[in-house]
N, C-alpha and C positions, 0 to 999 in steps of 0.2 A: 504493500500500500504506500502511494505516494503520502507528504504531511507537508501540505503548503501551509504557509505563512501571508496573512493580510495586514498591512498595517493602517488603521484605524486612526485619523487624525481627526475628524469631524463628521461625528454621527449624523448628520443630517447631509453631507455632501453625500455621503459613503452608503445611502440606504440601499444601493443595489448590493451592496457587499452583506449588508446587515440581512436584507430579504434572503440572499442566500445562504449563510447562516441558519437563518430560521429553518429554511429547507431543510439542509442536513438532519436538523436534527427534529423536524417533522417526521422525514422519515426513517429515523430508526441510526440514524449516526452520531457520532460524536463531534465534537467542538470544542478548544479550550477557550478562555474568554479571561481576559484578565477582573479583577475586581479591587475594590479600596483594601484588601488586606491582603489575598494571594490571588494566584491564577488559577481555576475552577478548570472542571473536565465535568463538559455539561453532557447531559442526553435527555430526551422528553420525561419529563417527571413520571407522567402518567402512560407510558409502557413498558411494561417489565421487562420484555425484550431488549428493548435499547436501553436499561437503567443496569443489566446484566450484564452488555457491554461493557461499562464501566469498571465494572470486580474484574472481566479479563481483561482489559486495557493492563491494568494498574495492581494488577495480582493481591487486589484486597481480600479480607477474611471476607466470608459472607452473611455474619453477623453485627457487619459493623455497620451502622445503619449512614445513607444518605442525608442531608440536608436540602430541601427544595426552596430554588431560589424564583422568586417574583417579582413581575413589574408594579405592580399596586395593589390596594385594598381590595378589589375585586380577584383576583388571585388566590388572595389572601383566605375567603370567606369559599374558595372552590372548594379548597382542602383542609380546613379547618374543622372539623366536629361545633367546638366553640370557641369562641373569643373571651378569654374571662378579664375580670375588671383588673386584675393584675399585667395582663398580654396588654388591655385596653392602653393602660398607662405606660408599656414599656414601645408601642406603637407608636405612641405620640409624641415619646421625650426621641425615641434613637431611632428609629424607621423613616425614610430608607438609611442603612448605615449600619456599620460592623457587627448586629448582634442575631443571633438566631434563636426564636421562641419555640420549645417544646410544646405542642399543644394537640388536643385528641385529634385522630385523624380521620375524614370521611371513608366511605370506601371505596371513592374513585381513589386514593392511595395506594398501588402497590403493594401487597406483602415483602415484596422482595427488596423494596428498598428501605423497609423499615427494622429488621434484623426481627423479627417476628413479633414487634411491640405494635401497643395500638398507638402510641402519640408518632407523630414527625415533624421536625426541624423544618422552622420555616424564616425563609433571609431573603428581606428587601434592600439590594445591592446598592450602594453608592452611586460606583463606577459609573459614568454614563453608557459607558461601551458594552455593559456587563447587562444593564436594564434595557436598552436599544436591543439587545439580543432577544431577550426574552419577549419583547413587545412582539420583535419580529415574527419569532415562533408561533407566540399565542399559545403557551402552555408556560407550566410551573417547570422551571429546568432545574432537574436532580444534579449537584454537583459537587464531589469531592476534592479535594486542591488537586493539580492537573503532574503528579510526579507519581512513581513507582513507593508502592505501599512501604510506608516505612524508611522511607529514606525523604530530606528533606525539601518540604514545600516551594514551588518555585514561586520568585516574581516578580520576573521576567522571562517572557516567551525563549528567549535564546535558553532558558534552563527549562521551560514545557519542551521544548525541541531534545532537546539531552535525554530525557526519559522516554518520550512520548512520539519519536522518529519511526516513522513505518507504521506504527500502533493504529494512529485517526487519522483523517483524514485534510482536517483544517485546525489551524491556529488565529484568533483572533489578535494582535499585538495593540495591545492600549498604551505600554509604554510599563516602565518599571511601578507595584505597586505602592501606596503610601504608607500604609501600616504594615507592613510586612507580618504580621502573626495572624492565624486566622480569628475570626468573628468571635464573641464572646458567647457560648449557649449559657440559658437561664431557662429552667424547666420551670414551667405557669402552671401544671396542672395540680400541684398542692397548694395547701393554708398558705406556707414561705416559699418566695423562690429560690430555686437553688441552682448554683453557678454548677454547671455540670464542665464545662471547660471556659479559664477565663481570655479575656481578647483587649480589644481597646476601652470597649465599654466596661469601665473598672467596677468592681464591687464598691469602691466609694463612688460612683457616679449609680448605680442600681439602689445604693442604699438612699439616698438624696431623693430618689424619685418612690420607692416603694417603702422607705423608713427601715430596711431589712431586707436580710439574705444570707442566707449560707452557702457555704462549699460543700461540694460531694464528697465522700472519701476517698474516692477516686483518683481524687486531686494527688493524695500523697501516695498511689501507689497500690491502693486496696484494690484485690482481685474480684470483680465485678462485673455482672452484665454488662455489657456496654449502650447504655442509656444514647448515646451521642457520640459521635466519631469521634478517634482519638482519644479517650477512656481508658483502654485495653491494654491495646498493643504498643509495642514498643516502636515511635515513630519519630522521624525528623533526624534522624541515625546516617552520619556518615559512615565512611567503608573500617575506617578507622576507629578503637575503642576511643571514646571520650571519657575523660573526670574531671568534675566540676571540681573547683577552688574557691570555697564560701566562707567569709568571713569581713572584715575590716577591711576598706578601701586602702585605708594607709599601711597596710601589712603586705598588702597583695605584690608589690612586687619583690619582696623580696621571699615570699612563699613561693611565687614562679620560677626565681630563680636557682633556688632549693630544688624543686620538684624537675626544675629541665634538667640537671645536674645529673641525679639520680638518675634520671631516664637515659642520660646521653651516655652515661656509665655502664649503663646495663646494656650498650648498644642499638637503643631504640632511636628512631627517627623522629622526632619532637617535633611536632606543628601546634600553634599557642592562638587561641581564638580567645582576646581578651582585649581592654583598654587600650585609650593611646598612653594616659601613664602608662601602664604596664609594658604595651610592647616598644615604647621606646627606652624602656628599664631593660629589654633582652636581647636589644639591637647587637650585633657581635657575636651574643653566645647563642642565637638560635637567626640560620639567614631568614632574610627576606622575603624569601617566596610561603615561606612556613609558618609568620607571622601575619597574621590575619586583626586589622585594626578594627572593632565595633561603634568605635565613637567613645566621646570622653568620658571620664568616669558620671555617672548619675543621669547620663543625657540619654533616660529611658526611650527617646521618639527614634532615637538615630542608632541604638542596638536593636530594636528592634527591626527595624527597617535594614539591618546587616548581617543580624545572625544566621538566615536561612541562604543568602547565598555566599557569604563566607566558611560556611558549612560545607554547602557544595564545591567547592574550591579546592578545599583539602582533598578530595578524590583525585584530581589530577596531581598531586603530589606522590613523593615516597613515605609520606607521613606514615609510620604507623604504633602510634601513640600521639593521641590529643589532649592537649590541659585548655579548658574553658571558665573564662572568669565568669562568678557568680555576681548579683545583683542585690536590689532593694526586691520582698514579696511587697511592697506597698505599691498601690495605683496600677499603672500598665509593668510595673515590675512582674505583679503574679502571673501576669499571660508569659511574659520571657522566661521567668524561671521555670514554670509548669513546661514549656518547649524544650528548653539544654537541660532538666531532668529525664523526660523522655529520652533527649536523643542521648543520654547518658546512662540509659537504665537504668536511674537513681545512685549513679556509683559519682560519691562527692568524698572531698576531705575539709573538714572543718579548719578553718583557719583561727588559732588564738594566739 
């Protein structure tokens, strides 16, 4: 299969590109599409056929459930069982935009994209390129970030392209995304909402509009149904083992530089995905290609928007051993840390 690439500069000049889009994935094909957090691997929500596509593209488990993405409120109310006064309010403060509301599903919903649950994940995308797609369609587009299960999120098409070459058919290119970590889910159908995975929309922003909210257990690791993609399995996993290094900013580099030591001693290949403090603390002792800069310390917008393709990066290296600096769990801190614990399979070392 060929994987062409469209690039996307003005949804309203580009509607023939956009109609065709829709097509593909009217009938029964796949489409990546970029969005405000990653780049999505769309298929029609409502056929199971082409939403099964998907699990082969991307060699996903088949209990991990989809997210279906919508152009507006009337979408919304296709696939929705109900709207409860909680969904009501988290519609109006952060819709369209980074968050996904668990809510009961009708039974124009697929079984198959729900991992055998009755609720499903529903996101009103930012992106304009991402909502232009979906108008196009005229259906709810099922879509999981557009890379190979398990390995990390792309976003930018040139890293849809790396995974996803041969697989689909079309790449939508909106350009690089803004939040780099995916969408925030909050399960509506209890008393309290609960962050089932966090995103841009922070638990202190959820708690301001709903006065409360918890976190799943899941969050740290507990073996569990998987309510909402990303849960589970262990994902966002370069090729190379990663260990996070958590603790005190001011201690951090010279923990690095302990830890590369150790590593380069034992003959390992040291690749370092951390600060600009930091990695101009290991300038010398660890080269340049292996050092992977995230943005300054604290400057939660700009790791995020770095970790997942600096992640990717280390694959074209001879890395094999990664040290990843740890962050703030506060605000969009808890989505980045809940990411480099997955792709670390919770293997960290406490820094004191």
């Amino acid at each position: 299969m060929q994987t062409e690439i469209i690039t996307i500069t003005d949804v309203k000049a580009q509607q023939a590109d956009l109609t065709r889009a829709g097509k593909v994935l009217r009938s029964g094909g796949l489409v990546a599409f970029p969005t405000e957090t990653v780049y999505g691997l769309g298929a029609n929500g409502l056929d199971a056929d082409a939403c099964a596509r998907i699990y082969e593209a991307k060699g996903r488990p088949s209990d991990n459930p989809l997210i279906l993405h919508v152009s507006d409120r009337a979408m919304v109310e296709m696939i929705a069982a109900e709207v409860t006064p909680m969904a009501e309010k988290l519609l109006a403060a952060f819709m369209p935009g980074p968050i996904t509301l668990i809510l009961r599903r009708k039974a124009i919903v697929p079984d198959r994209i729900t991992g055998g649950l009755d609720t499903v994940g529903i996101r009103m995308p930012e992106h304009p390129v991402a909502r232009a797609m979906i108008r196009a369609a005229g259906v709810p587009i099922a879509a999981p970030s557009a890379n190979i299960s398990g390995r990390p999120s792309p976003t930018t098409a040139a890293s849809v392209l790396r995974d996803m070459k041969g697989r689909i058919p079309l790449i939508l290119d909106g350009g690089p995304c803004h939040f780099g970590v995916e969408s925030t889910i909050v399960d509506c159908t209890g008393p309290v909402a609960v962050i089932l995975r966090p995103g841009a929309i922070t638990r202190e922003m959820l708690t301001e509009v709903l006065g409360g909210c918890k976190l799943d257990p899941a969050l740290v690791g507990a073996d569990t149904v998987p309510r909402a993609p990303g849960m589970k399995y262990k994902h966002y996993a370069p090729k190379a083992p990663l260990t996070l290094l958590e603790g005190e900013p001011s201690k951090m580099a010279a923990a690095f530089r302990r830890q590369v030591r150790r590593l380069q001693g034992e003959g390992r290949t040291v690749g370092v995905l951390a600060s600009h403090e930091v990695c101009e603390s290991l300038r010398g002792l660890v080269p340049a290609e292996l050092l992977k800069d995230y943005g300054p310390q604290g400057d939660l917008l700009a790791i995020a928007a770095h970790i997942y393709e600096e992640l990717i990066a280390f694959n074209d290296t001879e890395a094999d051993a990664l040290l990843g600096e740890g962050t703030t769990e506060k605000g969009l801190g808890l989505a980045i840390m809940n990411r480099l614990h997955k792709a670390s399979a919770f293997h960290s070392l406490r820094i004191s």
